[in-house]
C-alpha positions in Angstrom: 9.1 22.8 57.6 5.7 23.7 58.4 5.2 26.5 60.4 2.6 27.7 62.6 -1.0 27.2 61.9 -4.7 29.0 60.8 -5.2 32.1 63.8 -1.8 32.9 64.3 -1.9 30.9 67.8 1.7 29.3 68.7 1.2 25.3 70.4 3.2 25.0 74.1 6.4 23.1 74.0 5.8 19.3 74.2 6.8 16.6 77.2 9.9 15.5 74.0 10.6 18.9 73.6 13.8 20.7 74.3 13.7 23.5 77.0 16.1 25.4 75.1 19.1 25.2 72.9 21.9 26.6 73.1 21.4 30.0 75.2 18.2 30.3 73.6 14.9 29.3 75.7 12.5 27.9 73.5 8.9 29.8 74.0 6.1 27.9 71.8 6.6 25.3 69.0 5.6 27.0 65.8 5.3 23.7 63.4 7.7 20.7 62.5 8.6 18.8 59.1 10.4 16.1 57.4 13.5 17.6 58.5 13.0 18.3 61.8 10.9 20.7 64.5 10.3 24.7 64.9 10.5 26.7 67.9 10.1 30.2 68.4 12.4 31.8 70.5 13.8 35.3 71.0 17.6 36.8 70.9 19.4 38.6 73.8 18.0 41.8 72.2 14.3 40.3 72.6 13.8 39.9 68.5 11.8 36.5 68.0 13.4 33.9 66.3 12.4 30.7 64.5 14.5 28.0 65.8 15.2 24.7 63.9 16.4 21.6 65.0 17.4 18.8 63.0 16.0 15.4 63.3 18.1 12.9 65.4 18.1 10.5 62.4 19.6 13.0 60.2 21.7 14.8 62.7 23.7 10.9 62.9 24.0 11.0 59.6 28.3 12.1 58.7 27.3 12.9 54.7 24.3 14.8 56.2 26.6 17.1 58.8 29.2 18.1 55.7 25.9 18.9 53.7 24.0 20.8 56.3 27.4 22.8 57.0 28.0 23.7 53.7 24.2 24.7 53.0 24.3 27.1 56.2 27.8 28.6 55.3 25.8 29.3 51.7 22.6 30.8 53.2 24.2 33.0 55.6 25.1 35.4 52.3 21.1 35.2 51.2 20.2 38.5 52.8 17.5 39.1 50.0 14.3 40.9 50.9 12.0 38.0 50.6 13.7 35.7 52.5 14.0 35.3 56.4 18.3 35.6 57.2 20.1 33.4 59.1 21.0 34.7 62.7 22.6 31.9 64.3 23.3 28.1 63.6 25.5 24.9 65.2 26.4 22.4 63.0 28.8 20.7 65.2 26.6 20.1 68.2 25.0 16.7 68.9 21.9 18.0 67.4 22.8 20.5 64.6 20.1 23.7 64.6 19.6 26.6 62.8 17.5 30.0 64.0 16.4 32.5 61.3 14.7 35.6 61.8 11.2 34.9 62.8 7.9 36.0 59.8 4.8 36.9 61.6 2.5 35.2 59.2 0.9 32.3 58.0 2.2 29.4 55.5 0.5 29.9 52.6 -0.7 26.3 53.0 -2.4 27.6 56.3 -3.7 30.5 54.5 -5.1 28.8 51.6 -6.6 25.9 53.2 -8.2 28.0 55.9 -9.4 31.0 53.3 -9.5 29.8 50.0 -7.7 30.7 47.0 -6.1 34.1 46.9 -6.9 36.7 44.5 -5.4 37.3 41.3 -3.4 40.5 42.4 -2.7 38.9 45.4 -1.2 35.8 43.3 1.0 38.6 41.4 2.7 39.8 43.8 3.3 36.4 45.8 5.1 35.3 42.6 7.2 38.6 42.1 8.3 37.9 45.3 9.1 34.2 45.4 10.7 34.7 42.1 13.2 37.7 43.5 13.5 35.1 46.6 15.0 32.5 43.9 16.8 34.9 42.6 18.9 35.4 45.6 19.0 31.6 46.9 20.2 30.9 43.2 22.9 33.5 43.4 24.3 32.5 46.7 24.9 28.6 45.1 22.0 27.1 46.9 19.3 25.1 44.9 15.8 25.2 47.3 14.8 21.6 45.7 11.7 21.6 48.3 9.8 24.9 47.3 5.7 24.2 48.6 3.4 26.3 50.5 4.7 25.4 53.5 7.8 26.6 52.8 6.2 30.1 52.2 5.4 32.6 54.2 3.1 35.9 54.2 4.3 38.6 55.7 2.5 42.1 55.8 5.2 43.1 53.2 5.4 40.1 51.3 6.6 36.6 51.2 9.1 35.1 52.8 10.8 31.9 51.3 12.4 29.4 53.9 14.3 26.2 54.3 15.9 26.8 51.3 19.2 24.1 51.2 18.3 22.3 54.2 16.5 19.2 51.6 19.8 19.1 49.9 21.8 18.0 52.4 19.6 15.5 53.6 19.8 14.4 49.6 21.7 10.9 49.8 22.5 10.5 53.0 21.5 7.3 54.9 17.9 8.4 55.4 17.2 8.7 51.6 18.7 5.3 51.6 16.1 3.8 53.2 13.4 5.1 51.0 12.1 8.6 52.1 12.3 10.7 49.5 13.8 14.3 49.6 11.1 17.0 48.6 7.3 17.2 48.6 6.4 14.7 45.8 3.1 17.0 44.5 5.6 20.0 44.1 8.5 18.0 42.9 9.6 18.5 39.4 9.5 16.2 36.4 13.6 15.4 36.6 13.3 15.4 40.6 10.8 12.9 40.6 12.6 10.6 37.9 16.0 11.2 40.4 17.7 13.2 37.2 19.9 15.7 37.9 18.0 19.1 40.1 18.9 22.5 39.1 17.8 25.9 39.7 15.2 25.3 36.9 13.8 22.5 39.4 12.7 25.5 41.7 10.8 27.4 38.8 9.0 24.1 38.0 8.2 24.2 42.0 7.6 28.0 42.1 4.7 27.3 39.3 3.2 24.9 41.3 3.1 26.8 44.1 1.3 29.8 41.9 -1.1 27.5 40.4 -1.8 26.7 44.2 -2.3 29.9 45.5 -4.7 31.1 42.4 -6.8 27.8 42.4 -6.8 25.6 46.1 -4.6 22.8 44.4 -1.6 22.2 42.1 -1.4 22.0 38.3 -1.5 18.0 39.1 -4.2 17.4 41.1 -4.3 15.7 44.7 -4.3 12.0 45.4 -1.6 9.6 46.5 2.3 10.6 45.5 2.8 8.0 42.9 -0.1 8.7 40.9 0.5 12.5 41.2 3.9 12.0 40.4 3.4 10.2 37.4 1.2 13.3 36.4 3.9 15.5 36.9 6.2 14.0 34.7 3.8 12.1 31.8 0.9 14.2 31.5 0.3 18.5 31.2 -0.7 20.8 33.7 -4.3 21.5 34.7 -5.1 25.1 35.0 -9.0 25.0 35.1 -9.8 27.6 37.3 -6.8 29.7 37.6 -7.5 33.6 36.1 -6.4 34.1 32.8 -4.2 37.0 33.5 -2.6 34.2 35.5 -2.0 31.5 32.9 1.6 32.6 32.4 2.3 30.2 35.1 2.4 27.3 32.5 5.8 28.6 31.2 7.4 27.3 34.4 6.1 24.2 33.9 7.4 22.9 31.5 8.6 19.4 31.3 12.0 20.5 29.5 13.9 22.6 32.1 15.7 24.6 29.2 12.2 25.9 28.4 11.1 27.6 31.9 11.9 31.0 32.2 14.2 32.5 35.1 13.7 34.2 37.8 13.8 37.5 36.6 11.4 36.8 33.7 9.0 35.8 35.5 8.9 39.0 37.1 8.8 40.7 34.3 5.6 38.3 33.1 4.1 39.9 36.3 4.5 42.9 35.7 3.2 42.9 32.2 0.0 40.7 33.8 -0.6 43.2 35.9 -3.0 46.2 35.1 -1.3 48.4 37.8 2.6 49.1 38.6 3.8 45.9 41.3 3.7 47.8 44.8 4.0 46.2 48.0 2.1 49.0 50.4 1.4 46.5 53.1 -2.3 45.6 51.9 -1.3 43.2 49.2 -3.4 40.3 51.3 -7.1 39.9 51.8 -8.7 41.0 54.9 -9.1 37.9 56.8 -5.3 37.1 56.3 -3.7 40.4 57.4 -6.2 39.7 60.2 -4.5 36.8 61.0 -1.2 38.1 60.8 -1.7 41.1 63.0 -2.8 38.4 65.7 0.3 36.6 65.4 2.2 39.4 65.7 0.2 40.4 69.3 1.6 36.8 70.4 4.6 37.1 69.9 4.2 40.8 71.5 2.9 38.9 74.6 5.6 36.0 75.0 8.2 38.4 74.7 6.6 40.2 77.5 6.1 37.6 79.9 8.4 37.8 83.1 11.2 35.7 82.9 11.4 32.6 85.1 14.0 33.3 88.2 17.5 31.5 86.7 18.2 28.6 88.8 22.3 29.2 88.6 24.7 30.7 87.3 24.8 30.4 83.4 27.4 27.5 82.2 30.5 28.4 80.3 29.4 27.0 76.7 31.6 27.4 73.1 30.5 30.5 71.1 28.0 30.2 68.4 27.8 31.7 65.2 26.2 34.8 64.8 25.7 35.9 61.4 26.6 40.1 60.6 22.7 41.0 60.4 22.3 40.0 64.5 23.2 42.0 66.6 26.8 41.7 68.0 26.5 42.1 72.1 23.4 41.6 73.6 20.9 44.5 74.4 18.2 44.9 77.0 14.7 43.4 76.2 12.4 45.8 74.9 9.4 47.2 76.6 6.1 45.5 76.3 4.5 48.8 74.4 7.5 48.0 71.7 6.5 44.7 70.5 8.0 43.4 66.8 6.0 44.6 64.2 5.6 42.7 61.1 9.0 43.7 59.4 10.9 44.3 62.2 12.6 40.8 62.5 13.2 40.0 58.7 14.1 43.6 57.0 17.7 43.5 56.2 20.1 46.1 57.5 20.4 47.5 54.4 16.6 48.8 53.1 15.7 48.9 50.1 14.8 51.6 47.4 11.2 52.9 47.5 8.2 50.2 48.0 8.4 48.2 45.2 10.7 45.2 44.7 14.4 45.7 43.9 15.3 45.2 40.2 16.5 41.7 39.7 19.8 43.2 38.7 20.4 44.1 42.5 20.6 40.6 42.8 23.6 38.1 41.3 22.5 36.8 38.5 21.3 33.2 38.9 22.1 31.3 36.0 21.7 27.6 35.8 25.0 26.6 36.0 26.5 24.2 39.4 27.6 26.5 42.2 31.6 27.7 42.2 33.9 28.2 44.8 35.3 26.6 47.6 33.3 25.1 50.6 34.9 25.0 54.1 35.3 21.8 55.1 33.4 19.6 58.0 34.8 19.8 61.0 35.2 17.4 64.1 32.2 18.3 66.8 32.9 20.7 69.7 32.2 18.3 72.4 29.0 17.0 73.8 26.4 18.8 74.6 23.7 18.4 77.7 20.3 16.7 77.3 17.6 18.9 76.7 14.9 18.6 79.5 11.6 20.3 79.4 11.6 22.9 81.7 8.2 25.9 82.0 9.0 29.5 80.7 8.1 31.7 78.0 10.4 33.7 77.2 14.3 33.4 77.4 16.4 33.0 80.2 20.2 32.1 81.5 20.7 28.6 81.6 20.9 26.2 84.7 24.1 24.5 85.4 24.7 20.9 83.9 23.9 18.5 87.0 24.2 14.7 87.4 21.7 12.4 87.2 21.7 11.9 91.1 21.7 15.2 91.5 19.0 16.2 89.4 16.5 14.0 91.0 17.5 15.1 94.7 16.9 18.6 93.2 13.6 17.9 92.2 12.5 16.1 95.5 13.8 19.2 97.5 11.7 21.5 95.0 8.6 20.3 95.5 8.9 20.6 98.9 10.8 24.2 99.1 7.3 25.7 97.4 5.9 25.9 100.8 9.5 27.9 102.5 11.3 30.9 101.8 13.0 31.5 98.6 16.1 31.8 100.5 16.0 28.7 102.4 15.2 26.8 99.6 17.8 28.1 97.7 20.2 27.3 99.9 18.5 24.0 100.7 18.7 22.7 97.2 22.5 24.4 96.1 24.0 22.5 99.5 22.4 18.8 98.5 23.2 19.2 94.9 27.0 20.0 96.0 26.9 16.8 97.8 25.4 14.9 94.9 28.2 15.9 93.0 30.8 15.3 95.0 29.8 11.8 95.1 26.5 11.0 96.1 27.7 11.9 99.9 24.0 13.2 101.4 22.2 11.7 104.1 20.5 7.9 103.7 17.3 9.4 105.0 17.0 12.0 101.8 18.2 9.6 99.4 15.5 6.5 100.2 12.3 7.6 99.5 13.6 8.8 96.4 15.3 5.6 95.0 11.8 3.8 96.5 9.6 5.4 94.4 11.2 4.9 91.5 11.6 1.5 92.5 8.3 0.9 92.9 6.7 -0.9 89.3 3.8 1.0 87.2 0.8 -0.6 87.1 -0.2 -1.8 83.5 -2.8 0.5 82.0 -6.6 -0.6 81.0 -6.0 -1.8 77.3 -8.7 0.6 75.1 -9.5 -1.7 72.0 -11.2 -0.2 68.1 -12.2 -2.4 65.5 -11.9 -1.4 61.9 -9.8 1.6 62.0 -9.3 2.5 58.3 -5.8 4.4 57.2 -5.7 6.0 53.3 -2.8 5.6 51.6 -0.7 8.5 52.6 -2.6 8.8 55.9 -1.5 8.3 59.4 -3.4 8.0 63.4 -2.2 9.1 65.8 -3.1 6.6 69.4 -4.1 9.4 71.6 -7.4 10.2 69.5 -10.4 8.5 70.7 -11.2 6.7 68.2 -8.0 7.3 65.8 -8.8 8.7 62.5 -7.1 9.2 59.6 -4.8 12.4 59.3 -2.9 13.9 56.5 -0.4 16.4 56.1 1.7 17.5 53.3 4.9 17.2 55.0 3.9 13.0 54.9 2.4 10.7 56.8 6.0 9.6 57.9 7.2 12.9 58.7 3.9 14.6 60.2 3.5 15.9 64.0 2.2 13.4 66.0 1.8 10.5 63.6 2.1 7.4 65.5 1.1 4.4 62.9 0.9 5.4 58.9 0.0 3.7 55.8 2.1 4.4 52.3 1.7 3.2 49.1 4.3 1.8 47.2 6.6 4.2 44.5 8.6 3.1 41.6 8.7 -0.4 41.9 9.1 -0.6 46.0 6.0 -2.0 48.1 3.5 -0.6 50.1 4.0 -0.7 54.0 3.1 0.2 57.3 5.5 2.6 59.2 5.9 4.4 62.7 8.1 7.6 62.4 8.9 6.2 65.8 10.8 3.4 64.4 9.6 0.7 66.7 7.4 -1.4 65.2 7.6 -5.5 65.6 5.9 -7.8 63.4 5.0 -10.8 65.8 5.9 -14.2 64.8 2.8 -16.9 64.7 3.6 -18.4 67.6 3.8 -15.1 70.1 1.0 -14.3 72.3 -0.4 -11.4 71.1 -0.4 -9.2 74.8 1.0 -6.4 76.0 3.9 -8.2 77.9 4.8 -9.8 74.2 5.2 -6.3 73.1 7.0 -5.0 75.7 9.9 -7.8 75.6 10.0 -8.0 71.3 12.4 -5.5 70.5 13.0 -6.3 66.6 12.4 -2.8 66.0 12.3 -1.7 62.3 11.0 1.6 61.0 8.3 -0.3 59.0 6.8 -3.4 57.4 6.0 -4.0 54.0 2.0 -5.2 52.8 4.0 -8.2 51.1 5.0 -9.4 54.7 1.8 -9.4 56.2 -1.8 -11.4 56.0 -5.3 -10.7 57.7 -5.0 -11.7 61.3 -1.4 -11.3 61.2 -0.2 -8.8 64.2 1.9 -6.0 64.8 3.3 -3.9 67.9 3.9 -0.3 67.9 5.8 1.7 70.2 5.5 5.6 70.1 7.8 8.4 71.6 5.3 9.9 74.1 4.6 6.2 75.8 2.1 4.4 73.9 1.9 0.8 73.2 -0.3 -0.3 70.3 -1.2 -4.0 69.2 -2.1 -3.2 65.6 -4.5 -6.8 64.0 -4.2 -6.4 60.6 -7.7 -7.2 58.5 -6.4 -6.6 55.1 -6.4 -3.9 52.0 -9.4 -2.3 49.9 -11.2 -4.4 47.8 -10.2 -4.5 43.9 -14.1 -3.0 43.6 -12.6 -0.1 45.8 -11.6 3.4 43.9 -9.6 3.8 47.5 -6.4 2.7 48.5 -6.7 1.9 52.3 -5.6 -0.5 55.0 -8.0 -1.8 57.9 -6.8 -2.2 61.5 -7.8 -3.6 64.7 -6.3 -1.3 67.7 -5.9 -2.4 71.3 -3.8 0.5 73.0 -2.3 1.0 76.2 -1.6 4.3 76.8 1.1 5.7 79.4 2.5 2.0 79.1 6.0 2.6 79.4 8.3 6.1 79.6 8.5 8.3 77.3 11.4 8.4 75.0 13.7 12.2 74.4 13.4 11.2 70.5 
């Protein structure tokens, strides 16, 4: 998952957005992905956290539940220097999460699209580390399979390697039946993008990749749409043009015959002997303008931590224990004074440190091998009842939980809150406890509190002013988003499917299947001939499908798209890029309506 973004500023939790999860209130979102979205949030003890949900379609998903279980019971024993531990984790819940330890930096996507390529020493000792990181993840029986710069880190000690697992278990379930692919296809290696058989020498193939993007602003393939650059990847070699020589080791790991890449702990040693000086990580390993960046992220996370916390509006529910992993702490401790903010290491060193300044031998590590994982996995169990419905609710910084209410008497509660701001705490306190006592019990208040509230939301929205764009192009691999005025074309390298905000995208077709048009929301209606193409047409179709294939659509035909924040698009399609064209594009009429009907939790 991508995490955070260029200056080190956190984004405020979105109206779809969870207020917390579990006992943890969720601060700031940090990024999201094609598995799901990343909060930052802080433990008992006030450590910041990254937080990760799963996304609703995968959480659904029974084969996806047994792999995600086993995959966390695996990483909890990766407790390697250059990787971020697991703290806590539910995998029985209605939407399965995992929180990690929380690395103050930016992805080296971030990094490298918003300063350039890093230098060569800098490029040494990012590899060291990602290669020890392997090392470890290998060790513990856990194959990344989606190793990309957004899955790395920088930290003011080094990198940190994440989501490792996590694209494994969404590997054959029902989503991948349906098309998405698991991985980042420009980072995917030669037997993952053929669908052979992935093993640890998949990651090294990745972990290449990820060098040769570091040292030079782009992969050993090139950029473009997947299916070209995956046919690269697997049919033609590696271009290095531009990468320093003292680099050019690199190549070894990519290799189109997996027996051929070296292991972790070669490569290692191949930096080490590239190197004119001993490997060292002192804390200075990154240029300026990154550690700059760093430092600033860890002065926000300083100040959420600080903020007051808001006033608990009851007493906290009685929920079942989570599962805290041996490097959290065991009982909770008080919150640490402003002055003693986290410093760069302070939320990702493991309990036991390590010799001197330099990375651990490899031998400290098990030794990875390329063989399948051994031992017994614990078996999926049944879920441990249901959990509430998140609600987004203002805060920055943790705080006890409110008790679950009923729908009736939620919205009495908010009614009386609105007007208790002008009253003493007191009296609104016990104002708003006495009505939502009676709510419970049975809906039992007074007519004259109840009324106006069922009257208002009796009372119908007016339709919104349609806002209407004519040729709105979309790239293959590109998605809008219907909030921009006018849309443009967006990409990210998570996919235009999978990326924060996308609304309608445009993919091309891979490996035989056909090009389409796609809304992550999953709502998207291809109107017959004879259906008026208006907004009240769009709001009573509801032959939702996840998206529509080129092959099914011709220039005038029409399309209506529903997103999860409200939106209501009529999307006129006016056809594809001319033969002539070197681009691979779609063009769109828009008419949107915006606010047209209630947001969706999803």
């Amino acid at each position: 998952m991508a995490v955070g973004g260029p200056g080190g500023q956190f984004r405020p939790l979105e109206s779809g957005d969870p207020a917390s999860v579990a006992s943890y209130r969720l601060a700031a979102r940090l990024g999201s992905g094609g598995m799901g979205t990343v909060y930052l949030s802080y433990t008992p003890g006030g450590h910041p956290i990254a937080l990760k949900t799963i996304r609703p379609e995968l959480s659904e998903d029974p084969e996806f539940r047994r792999r995600f279980r086993q995959e966390v019971e695996a990483a909890k024993r990766v407790q390697g220097l250059y990787t971020a531990p697991v703290i806590d984790y539910d995998v029985e819940g209605t939407r399965p999460w995992l929180a990690t330890a929380y690395v103050p930096g930016p992805s080296l996507a971030a990094a490298v699209a918003e300063h350039g390529p890093l230098p060569a020493p800098s490029v040494l000792l990012l590899l060291a580390g990602m290669a020890e990181a392997l090392s470890v993840i290998h060790g513990a029986g856990i194959v990344h399979r989606d190793l990309k710069p957004s899955n790395v880190l920088l930290a003011s000690d080094g990198p940190r390697v994440i989501d490792f697992g996590i694209a494994r278990a969404a590997d054959a379930t029902a989503l991948t039946g349906t098309g998405v692919s698991v991985g980042t296809p420009a980072f995917m290696s030669p037997e993952q993008a053929a669908g052979k058989e992935i093993t640890p020498a998949s990651d090294v193939f990745a972990l290449g990749q990820v060098a040769a993007f570091a040292g030079r602003g782009q992969g050993a393939y090139g950029d473009g749409p997947s299916h070209a650059v995956l046919y690269r990847i697997v049919h033609e070699e590696p271009d290095l043009e531009g990468l320093p020589e003292q680099l050019r080791f690199v190549s070894q790991c990519l290799a189109k015959d997996p027996a051929r890449r070296p292991t972790p702990a070669r490569i290692v040693e191949l930096c080490q002997e590239a190197s004119p000086t001993p490997l060292r990580q002192s804390g200075s390993w990154l240029p300026e303008a990154i550690a700059a960046d760093i430092t600033q992220r860890v002065s926000a996370s300083a100040a959420l931590a600080a903020a007051p916390k808001p006033a608990p509006a009851g007493p906290p529910p009685t929920a079942p224990l989570t599962h805290v992993s041996p490097a959290s702490p065991a009982s909770p401790m008080p919150p640490p004074p402003a002055h003693a903010a986290p410093t760069a290491t302070a939320a990702h060193v493991p309990s036991t440190p390590a010799p001197g300044y330099g990375p651990p031998p490899v031998a400290h590590t098990p030794a990875p091998g390329y063989g399948p994982p051994t031992g017994p996995r614990p078996p999926f169990g049944p879920p441990a009842g249901h959990q509430p419905p998140f609600g987004q609710q203002p805060g920055w910084r943790p705080a006890p939980l409110p008790p679950r209410r009923n729908r009736a008497g939620k919205w009495i509660g908010i009614g009386i809150a609105a007007v208790a701001a002008f009253v003493w705490l007191s009296s609104c306190a016990s104002v708003l406890l006495d009505i939502t006592d009676k709510a419970d019990d049975g809906g039992t208040g007074s007519s004259s509190t109840s009324s106006p509230v069922a009257g208002d939301s009796a009372r119908p929205l007016p339709d919104p002013k349609p806002v209407t764009y004519k040729g709105i192009t979309i790239p293959e691999g590109y998605y809008i988003r219907f909030a921009d005025s006018p849309p443009k074309p967006l990409y990210d390298d998570v996919g235009a499917s999978y990326a924060e905000g996308s609304d309608l995208y445009y993919e091309g077709g891979d490996f035989g299947d056909p090009a389409t048009l796609g809304s992550p929301g999953e709502k998207i209606v291809l109107l017959n001939n004879a259906e008026d193409a208006s907004l009240k047409t769009c709001r009573e179709d509801t032959r939702y499908a996840k998206s529509v294939a080129l092959t099914q659509v011709s220039r005038g035909s029409h399309l209506c798209v529903h997103t999860a924040s409200g939106h209501i698009a009529l999307v006129t399609f006016n056809g594809t890029a001319p033969k002539s064209d070197p681009s691979d594009y779609v063009s769109v009429d828009l008419t949107i309506w915006r606010n047209a009907e209630e947001p969706s939790d999803g």
